[in-house]
ZAPA-677166 format. One record per residue: x, y, z of N, C-alpha, C, O in turn; residue in three letters. Coordinates in steps of 0.05 Angstrom, whole numbers, plus 5000, padded with zeros to 4 digits. Layout:
<recs>
XYZXYZXYZXYZALA...
</recs>
This chain:
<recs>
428058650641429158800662427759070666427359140689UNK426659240644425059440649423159410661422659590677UNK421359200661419559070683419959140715418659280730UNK421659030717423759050741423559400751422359520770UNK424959470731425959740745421959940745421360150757UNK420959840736417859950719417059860753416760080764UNK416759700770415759540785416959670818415959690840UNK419559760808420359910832419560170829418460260850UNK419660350809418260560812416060680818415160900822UNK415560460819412360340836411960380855410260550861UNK413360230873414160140901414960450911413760560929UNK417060550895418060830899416061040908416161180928UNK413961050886411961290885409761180905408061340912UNK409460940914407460900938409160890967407760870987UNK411960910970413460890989412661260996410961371011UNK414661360977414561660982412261820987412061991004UNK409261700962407061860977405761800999403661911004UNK407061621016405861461045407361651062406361781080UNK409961661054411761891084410762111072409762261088UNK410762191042409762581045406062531058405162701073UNK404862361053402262421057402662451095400962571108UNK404662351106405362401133406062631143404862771160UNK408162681130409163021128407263181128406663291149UNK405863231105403463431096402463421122402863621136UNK400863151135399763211155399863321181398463461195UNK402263201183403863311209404363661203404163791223UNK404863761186404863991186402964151187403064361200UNK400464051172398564131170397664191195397364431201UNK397063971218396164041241397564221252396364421260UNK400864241255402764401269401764631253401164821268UNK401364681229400065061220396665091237395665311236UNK395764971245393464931244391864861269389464881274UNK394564751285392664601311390364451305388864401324UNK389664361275387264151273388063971257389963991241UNK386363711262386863391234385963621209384463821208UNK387463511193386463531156384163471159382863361177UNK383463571132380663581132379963241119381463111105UNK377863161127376862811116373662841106372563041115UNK372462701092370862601092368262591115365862651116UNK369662521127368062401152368262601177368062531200UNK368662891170369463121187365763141200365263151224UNK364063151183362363201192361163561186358963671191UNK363263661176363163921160364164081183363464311187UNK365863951199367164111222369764311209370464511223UNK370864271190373164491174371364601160369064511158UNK372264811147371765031122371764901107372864681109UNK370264991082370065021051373165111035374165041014UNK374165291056377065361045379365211053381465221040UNK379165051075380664861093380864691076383064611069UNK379064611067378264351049379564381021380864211009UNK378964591015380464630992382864630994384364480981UNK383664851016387264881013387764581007388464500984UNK387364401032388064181037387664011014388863801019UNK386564000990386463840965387663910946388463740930UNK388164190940390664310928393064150935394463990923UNK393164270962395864100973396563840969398663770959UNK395063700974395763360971395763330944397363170936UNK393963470922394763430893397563510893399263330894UNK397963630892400763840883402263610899403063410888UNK402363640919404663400927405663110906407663040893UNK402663010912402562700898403862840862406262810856UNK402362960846403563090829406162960830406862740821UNK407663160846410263250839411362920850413062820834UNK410762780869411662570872411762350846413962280837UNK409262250836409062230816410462250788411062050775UNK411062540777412762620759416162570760417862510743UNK416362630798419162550802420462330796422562300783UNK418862170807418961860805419461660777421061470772UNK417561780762417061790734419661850718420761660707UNK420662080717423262100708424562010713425761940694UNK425961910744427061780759427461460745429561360736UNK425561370745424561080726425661070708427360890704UNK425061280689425961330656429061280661430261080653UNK430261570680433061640673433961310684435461220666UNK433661110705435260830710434460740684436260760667UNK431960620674432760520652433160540631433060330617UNK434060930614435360940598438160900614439260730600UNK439660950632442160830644443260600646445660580645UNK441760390649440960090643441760050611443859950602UNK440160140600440360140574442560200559443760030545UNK443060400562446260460553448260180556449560050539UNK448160150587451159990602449559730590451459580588UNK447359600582446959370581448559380543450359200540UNK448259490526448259540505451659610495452659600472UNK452859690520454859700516456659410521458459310508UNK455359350546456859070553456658870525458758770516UNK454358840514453258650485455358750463456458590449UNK456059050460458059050437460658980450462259020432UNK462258900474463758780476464258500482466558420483UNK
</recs>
């Protein structure tokens, strides 16, 4: 069953960094009036654009990441308990 819940947390932390990686961007342009910075800009943003912007998406994913992570833990120590309890009755 930890499998299980291991497998959605998964799902979780690529669900959530798909809508924040949306967010970030949408905001980003709305501060900015420009796309995030890419790869393929052509060196049309800053050196500092670029940066902010990789800070940012670390720190996000980060925190997404770690959330998620605990999140995982705390269901299946929760799991754990109620499964463990049901077996001693």
């Amino acid at each position: 069953m930890n499998v299980i819940f291991k497998l959605l947390g998964t799902a979780v932390t690529v669900g959530a960094t798909f809508l924040a990686k949306k967010i970030v961007s949408a905001s980003w342009e709305k501060k900015t009036g420009k796309n995030p910075p890419t790869a393929a800009d052509d060196l049309e943003n800053s050196w500092k654009e670029a940066l902010v912007w990789g800070l940012l998406t670390a720190a996000t994913a980060t925190i997404i990441q770690v959330t998620a992570g605990r999140g995982t833990q705390h269901v299946i120590q929760k799991f754990g308990k109620r499964s463990s309890a049901v077996d001693a009755a």
